[in-house]
mmCIF file of the C-alpha atoms, coordinates in Angstrom:
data_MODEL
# 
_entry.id   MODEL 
# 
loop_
_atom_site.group_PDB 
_atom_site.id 
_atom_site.type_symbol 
_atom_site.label_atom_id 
_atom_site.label_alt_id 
_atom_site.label_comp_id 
_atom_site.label_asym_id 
_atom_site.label_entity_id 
_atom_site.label_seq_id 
_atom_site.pdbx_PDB_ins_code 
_atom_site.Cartn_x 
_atom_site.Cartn_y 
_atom_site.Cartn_z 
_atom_site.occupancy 
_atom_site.B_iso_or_equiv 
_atom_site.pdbx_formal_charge 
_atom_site.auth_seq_id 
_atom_site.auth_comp_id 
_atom_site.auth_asym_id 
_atom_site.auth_atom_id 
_atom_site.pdbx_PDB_model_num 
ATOM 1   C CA . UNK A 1 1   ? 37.108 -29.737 147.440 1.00 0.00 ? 1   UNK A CA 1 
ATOM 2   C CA . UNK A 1 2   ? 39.411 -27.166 148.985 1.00 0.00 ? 2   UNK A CA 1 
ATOM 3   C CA . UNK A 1 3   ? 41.755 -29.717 149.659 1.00 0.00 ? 3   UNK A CA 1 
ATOM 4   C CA . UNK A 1 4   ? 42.223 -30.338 145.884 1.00 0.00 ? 4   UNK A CA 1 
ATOM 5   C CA . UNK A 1 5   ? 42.188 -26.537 145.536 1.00 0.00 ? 5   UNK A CA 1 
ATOM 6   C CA . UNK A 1 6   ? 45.059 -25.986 147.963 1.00 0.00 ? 6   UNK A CA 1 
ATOM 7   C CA . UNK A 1 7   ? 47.261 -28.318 146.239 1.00 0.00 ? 7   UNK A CA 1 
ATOM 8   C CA . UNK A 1 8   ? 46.544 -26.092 143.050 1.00 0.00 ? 8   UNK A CA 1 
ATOM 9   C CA . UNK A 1 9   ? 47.586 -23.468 144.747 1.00 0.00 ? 9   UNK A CA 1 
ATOM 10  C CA . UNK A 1 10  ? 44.404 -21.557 145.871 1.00 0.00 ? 10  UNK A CA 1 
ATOM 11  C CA . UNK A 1 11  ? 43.903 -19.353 148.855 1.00 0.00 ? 11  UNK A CA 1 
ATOM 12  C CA . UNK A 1 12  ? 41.391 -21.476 150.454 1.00 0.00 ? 12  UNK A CA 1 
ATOM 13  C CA . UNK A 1 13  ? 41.248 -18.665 153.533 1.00 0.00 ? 13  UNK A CA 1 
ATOM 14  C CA . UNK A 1 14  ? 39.368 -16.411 151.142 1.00 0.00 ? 14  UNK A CA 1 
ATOM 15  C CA . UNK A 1 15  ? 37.980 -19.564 149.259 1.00 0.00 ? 15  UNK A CA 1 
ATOM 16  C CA . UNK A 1 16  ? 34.318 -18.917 149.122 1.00 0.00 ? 16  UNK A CA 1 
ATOM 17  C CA . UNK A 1 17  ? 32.007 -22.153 148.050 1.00 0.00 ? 17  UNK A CA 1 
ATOM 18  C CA . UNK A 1 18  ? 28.439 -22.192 147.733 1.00 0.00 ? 18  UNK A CA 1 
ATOM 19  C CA . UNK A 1 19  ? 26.067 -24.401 146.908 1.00 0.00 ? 19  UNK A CA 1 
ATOM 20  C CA . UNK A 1 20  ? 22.722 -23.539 145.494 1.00 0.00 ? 20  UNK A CA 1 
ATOM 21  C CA . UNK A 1 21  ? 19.625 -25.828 144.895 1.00 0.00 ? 21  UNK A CA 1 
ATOM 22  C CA . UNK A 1 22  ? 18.937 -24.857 141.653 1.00 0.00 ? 22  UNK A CA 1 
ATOM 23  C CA . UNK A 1 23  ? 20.386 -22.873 138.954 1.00 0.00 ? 23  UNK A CA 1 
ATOM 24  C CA . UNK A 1 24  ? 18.302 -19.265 139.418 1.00 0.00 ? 24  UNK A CA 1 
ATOM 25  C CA . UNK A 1 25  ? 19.872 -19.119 142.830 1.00 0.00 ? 25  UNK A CA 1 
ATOM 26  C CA . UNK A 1 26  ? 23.174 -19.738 141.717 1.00 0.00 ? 26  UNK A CA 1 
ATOM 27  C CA . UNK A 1 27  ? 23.008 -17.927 138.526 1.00 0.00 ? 27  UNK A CA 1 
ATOM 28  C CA . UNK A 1 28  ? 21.451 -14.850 140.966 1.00 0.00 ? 28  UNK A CA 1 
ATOM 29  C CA . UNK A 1 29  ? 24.605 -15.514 143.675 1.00 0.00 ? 29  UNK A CA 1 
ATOM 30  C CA . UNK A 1 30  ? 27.117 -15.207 140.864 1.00 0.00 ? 30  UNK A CA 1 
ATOM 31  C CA . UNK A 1 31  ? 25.208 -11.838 139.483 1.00 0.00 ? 31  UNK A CA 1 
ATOM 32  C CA . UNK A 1 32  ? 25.564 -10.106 142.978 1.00 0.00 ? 32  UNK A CA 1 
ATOM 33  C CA . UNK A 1 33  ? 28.694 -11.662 143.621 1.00 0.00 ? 33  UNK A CA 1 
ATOM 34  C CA . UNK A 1 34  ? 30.281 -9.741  140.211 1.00 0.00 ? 34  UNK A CA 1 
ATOM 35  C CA . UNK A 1 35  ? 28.211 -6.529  140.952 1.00 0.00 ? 35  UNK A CA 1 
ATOM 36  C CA . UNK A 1 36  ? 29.776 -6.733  144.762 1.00 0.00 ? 36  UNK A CA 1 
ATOM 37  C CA . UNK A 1 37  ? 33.263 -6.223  143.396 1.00 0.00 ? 37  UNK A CA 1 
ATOM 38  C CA . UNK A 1 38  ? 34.311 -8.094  145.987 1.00 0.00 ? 38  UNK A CA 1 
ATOM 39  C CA . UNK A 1 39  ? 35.848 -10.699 144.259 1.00 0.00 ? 39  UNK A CA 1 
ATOM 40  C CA . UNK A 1 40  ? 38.272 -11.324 141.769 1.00 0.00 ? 40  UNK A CA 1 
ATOM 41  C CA . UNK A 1 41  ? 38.047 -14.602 139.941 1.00 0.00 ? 41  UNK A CA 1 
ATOM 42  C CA . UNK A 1 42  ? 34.229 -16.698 140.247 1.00 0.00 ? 42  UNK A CA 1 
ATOM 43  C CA . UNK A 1 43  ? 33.976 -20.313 138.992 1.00 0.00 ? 43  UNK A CA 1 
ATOM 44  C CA . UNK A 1 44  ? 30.610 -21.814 138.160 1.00 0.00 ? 44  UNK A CA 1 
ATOM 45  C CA . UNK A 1 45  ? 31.353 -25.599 138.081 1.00 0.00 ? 45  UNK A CA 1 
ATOM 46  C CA . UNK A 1 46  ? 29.808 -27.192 136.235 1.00 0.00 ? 46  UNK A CA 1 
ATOM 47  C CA . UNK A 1 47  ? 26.624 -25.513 134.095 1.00 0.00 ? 47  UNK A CA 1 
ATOM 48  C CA . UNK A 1 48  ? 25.546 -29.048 133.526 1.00 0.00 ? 48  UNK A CA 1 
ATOM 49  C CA . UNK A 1 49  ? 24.880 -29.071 137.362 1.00 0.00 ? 49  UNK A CA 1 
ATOM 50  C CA . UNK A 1 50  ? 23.000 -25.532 136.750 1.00 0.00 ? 50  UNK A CA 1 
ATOM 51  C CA . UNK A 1 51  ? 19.228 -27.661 137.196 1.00 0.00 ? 51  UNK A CA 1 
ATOM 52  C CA . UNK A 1 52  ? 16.291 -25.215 136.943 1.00 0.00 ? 52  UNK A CA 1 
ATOM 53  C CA . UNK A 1 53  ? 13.908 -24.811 139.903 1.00 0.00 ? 53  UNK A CA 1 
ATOM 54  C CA . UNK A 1 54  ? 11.323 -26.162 137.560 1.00 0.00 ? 54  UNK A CA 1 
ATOM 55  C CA . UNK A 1 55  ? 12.791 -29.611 136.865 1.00 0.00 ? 55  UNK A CA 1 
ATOM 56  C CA . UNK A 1 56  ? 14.032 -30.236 140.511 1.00 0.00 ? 56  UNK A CA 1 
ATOM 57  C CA . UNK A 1 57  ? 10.021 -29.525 141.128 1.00 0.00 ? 57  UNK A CA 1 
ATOM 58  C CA . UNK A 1 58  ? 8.775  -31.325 138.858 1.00 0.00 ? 58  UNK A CA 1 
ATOM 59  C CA . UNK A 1 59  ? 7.959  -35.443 138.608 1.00 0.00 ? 59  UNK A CA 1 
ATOM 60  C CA . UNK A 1 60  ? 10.466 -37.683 137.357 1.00 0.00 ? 60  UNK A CA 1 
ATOM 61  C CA . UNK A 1 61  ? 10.314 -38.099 133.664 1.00 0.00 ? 61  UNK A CA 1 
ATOM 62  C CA . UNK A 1 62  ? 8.495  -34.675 133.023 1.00 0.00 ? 62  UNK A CA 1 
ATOM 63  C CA . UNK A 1 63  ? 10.010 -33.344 129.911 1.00 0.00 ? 63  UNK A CA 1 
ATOM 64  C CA . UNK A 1 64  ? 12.053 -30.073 130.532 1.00 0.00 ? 64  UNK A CA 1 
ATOM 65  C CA . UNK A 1 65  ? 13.219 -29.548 126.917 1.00 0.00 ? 65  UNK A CA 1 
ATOM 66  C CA . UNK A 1 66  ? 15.339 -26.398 126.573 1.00 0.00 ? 66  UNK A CA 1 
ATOM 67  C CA . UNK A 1 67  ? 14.737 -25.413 129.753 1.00 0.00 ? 67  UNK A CA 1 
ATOM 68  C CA . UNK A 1 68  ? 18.531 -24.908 130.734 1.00 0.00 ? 68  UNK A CA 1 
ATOM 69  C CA . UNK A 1 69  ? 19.310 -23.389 127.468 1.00 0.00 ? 69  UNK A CA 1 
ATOM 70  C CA . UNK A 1 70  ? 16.330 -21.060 128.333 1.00 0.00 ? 70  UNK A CA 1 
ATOM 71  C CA . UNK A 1 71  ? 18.152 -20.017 132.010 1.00 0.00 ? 71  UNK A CA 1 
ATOM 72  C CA . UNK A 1 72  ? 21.543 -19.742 130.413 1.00 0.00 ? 72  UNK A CA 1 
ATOM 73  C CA . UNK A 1 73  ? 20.210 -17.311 127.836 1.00 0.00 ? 73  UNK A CA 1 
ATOM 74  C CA . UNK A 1 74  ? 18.053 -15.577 130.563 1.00 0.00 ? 74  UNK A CA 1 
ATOM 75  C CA . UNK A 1 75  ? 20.864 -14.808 133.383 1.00 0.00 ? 75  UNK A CA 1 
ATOM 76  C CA . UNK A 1 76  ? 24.018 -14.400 131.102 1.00 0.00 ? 76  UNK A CA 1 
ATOM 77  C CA . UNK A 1 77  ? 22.057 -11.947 129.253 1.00 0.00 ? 77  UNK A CA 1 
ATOM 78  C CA . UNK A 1 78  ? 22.108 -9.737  132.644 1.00 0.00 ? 78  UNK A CA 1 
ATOM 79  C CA . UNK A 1 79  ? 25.533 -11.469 133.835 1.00 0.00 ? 79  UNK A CA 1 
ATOM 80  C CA . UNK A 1 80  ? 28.312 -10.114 130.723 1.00 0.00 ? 80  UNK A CA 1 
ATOM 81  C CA . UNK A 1 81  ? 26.494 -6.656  131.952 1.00 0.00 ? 81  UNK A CA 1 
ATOM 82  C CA . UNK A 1 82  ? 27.674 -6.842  135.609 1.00 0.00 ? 82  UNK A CA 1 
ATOM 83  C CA . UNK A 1 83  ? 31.275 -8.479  134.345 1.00 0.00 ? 83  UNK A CA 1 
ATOM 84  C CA . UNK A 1 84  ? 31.874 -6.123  131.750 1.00 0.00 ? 84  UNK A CA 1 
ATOM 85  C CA . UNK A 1 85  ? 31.210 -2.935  134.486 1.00 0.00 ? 85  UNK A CA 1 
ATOM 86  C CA . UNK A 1 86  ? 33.453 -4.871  137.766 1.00 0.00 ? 86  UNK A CA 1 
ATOM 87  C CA . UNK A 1 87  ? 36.834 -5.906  137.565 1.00 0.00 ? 87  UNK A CA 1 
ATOM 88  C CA . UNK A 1 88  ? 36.147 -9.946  138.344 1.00 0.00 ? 88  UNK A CA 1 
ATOM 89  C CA . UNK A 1 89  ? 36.786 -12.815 135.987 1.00 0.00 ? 89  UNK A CA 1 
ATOM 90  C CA . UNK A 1 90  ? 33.598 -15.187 135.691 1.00 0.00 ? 90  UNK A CA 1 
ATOM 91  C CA . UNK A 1 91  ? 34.708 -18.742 134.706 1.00 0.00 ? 91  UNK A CA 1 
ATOM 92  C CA . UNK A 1 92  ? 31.830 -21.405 133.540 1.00 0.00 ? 92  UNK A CA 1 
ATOM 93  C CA . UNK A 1 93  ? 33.059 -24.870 133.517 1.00 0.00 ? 93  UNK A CA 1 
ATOM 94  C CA . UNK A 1 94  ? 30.893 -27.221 131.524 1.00 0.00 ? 94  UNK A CA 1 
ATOM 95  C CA . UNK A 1 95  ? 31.273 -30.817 130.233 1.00 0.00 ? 95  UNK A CA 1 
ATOM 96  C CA . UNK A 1 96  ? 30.650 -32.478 126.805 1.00 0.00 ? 96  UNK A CA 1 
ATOM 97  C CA . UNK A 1 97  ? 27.721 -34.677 125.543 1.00 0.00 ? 97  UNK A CA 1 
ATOM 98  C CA . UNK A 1 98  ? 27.749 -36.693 122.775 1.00 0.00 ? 98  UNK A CA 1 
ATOM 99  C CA . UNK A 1 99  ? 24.788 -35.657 119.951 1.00 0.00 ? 99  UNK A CA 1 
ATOM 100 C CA . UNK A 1 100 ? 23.008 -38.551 118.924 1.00 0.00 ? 100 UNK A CA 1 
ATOM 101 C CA . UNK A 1 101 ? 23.054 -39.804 115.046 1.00 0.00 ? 101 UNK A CA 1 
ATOM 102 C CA . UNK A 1 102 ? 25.592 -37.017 113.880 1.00 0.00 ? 102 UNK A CA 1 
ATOM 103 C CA . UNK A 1 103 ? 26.949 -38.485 110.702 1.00 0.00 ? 103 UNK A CA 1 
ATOM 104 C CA . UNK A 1 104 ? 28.962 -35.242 109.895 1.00 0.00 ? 104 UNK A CA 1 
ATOM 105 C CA . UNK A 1 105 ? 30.570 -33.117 111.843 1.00 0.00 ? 105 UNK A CA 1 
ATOM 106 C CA . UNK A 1 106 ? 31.423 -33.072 115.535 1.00 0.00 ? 106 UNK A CA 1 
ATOM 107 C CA . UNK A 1 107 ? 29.540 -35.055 117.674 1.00 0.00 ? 107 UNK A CA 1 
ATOM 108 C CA . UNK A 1 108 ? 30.067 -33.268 120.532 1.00 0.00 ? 108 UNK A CA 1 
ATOM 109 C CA . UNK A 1 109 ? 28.443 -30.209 122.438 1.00 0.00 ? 109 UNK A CA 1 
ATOM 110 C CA . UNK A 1 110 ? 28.477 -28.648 125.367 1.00 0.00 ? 110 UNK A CA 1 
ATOM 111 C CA . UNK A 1 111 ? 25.201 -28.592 127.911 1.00 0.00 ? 111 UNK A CA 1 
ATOM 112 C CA . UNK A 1 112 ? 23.137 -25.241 128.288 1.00 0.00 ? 112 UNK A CA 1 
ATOM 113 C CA . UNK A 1 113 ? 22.616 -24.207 124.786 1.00 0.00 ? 113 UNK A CA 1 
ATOM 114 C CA . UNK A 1 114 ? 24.326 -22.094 122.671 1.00 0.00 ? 114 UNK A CA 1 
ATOM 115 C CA . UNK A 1 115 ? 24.062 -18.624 124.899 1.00 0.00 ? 115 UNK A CA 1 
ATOM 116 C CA . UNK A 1 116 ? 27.484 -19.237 126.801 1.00 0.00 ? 116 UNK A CA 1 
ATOM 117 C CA . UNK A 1 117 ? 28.844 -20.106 123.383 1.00 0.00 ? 117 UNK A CA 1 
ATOM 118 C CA . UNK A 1 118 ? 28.236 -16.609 122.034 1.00 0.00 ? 118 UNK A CA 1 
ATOM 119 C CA . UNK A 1 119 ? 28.667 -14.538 124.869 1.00 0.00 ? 119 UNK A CA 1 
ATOM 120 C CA . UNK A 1 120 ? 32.057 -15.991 125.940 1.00 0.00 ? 120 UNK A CA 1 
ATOM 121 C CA . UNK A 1 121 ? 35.330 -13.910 125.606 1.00 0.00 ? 121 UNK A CA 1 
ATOM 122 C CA . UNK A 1 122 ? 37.497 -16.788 125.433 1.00 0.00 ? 122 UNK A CA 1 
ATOM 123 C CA . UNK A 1 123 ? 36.741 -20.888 125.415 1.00 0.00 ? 123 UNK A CA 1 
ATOM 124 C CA . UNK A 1 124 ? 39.304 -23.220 126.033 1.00 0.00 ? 124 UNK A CA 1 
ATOM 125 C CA . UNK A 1 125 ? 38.687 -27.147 125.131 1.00 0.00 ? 125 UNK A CA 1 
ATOM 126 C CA . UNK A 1 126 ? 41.111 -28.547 127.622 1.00 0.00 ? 126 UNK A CA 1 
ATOM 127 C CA . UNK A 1 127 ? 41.037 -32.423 127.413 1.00 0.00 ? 127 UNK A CA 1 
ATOM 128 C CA . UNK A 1 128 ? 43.717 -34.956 129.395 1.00 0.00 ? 128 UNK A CA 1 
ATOM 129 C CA . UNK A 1 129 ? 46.293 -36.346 127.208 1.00 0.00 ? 129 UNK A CA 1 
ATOM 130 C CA . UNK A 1 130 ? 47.826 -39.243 129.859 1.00 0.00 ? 130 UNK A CA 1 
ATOM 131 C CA . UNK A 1 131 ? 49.102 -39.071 133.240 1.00 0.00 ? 131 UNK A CA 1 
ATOM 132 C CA . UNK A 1 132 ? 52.146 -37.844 134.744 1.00 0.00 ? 132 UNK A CA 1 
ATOM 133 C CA . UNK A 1 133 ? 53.996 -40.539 136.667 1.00 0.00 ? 133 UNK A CA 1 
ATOM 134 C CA . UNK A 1 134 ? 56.710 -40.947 138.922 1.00 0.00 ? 134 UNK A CA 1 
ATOM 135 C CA . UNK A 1 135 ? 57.932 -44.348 138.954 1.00 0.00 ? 135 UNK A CA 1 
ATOM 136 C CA . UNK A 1 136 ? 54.892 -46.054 139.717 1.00 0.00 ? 136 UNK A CA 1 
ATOM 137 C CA . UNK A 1 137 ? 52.876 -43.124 141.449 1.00 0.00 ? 137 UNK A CA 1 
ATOM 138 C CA . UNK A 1 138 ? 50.762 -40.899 139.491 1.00 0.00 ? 138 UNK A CA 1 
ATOM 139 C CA . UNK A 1 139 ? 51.165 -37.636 140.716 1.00 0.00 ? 139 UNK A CA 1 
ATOM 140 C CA . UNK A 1 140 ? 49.775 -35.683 137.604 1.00 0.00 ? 140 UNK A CA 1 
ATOM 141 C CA . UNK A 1 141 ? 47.145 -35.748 134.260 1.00 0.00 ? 141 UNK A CA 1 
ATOM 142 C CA . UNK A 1 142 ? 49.264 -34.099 130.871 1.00 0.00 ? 142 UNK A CA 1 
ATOM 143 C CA . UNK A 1 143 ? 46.787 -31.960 128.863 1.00 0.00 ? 143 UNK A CA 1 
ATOM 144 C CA . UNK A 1 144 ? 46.011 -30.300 125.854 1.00 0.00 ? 144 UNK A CA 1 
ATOM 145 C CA . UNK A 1 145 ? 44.593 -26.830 125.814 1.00 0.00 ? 145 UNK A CA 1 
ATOM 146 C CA . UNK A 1 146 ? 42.902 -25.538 122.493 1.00 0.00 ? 146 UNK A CA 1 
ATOM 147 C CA . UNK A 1 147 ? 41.565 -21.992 122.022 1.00 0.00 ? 147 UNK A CA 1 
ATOM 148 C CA . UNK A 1 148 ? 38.548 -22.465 120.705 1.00 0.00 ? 148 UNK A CA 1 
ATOM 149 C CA . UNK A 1 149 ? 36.957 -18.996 120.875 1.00 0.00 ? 149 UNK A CA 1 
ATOM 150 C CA . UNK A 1 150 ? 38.963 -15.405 121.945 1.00 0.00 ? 150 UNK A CA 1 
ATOM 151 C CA . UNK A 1 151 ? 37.568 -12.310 121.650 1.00 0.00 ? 151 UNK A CA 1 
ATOM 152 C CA . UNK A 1 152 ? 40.452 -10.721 123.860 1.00 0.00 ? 152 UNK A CA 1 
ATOM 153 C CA . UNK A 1 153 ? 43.732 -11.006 121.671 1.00 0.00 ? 153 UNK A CA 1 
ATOM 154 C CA . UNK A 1 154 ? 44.263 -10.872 117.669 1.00 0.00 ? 154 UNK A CA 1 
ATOM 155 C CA . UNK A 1 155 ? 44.464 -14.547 116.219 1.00 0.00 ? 155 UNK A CA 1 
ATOM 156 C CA . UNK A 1 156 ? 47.524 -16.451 115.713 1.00 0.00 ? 156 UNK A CA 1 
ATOM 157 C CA . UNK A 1 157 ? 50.083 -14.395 117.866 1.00 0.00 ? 157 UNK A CA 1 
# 
């Protein structure tokens, strides 16, 4: 990974990466992380990978319905109280799904529920459009970047 991240440009010599077994600990590392004001910018990638302790515990094929939405709701009930008091930038990357048997409407959603939904400032859709070649090599991916939510800035400027 920090390779990847240095070519984007990121200081990996204050690069911090950890990786939690389940998504309490994580969700727990990121609140004391933001309450620290140590940091500046924190990426949670990806809340899809945010598994609660209870379905890493339990058997295989156990159903754990809404249990993620549940630990979303949960933590970033106590999280946007720690970001709004520090000075550090909390980013939650997440990944589509397809719905099953939507007829109308937009198939698609985002894991965890709707919690990060409503209690993000801004969400950005950001989907690749093609690559960026040169000659033959690919050194790039050309994307599209739709606001989908801001709460920071007035609309349309």
């Amino acid at each position: 990974i920090p390779v990847y991240a240095k070519k984007l440009g990121v200081n990996i010599d204050e690069l911090i990466v950890s990786q939690p077994d389940t998504g309490e600990q994580a969700l727990e590392i990121t609140d004391t992380l933001v309450r620290s004001n140590a940091i500046d910018v924190l990426v949670v990638d990806s809340v899809a990978a945010l598994v609660p302790r209870a379905e890493i515990e339990g058997e295989m094929g156990d159903s754990h319905v809404g249990l993620q939405a549940r630990l979303m709701s949960q933590s970033l009930r106590k999280l946007t109280g720690s970001i709004s008091r520090s000075r550090c930038m909390v980013i939650f990357i997440n990944q589509l799904r397809m719905k099953i048997g939507v007829m109308y409407g937009n198939p698609e959603t985002t894991t965890g529920g709707n919690a990060l939904k409503f209690y993000a400032s801004v969400r950005l859709d950001i989907r690749r459009t093609g690559q960026i070649k040169d000659r033959d090599e690919i050194i790039g991916n050309a994307t599209r970047v739709k606001v989908v939510k801001n709460k920071v800035a007035p609309p349309f400027k």
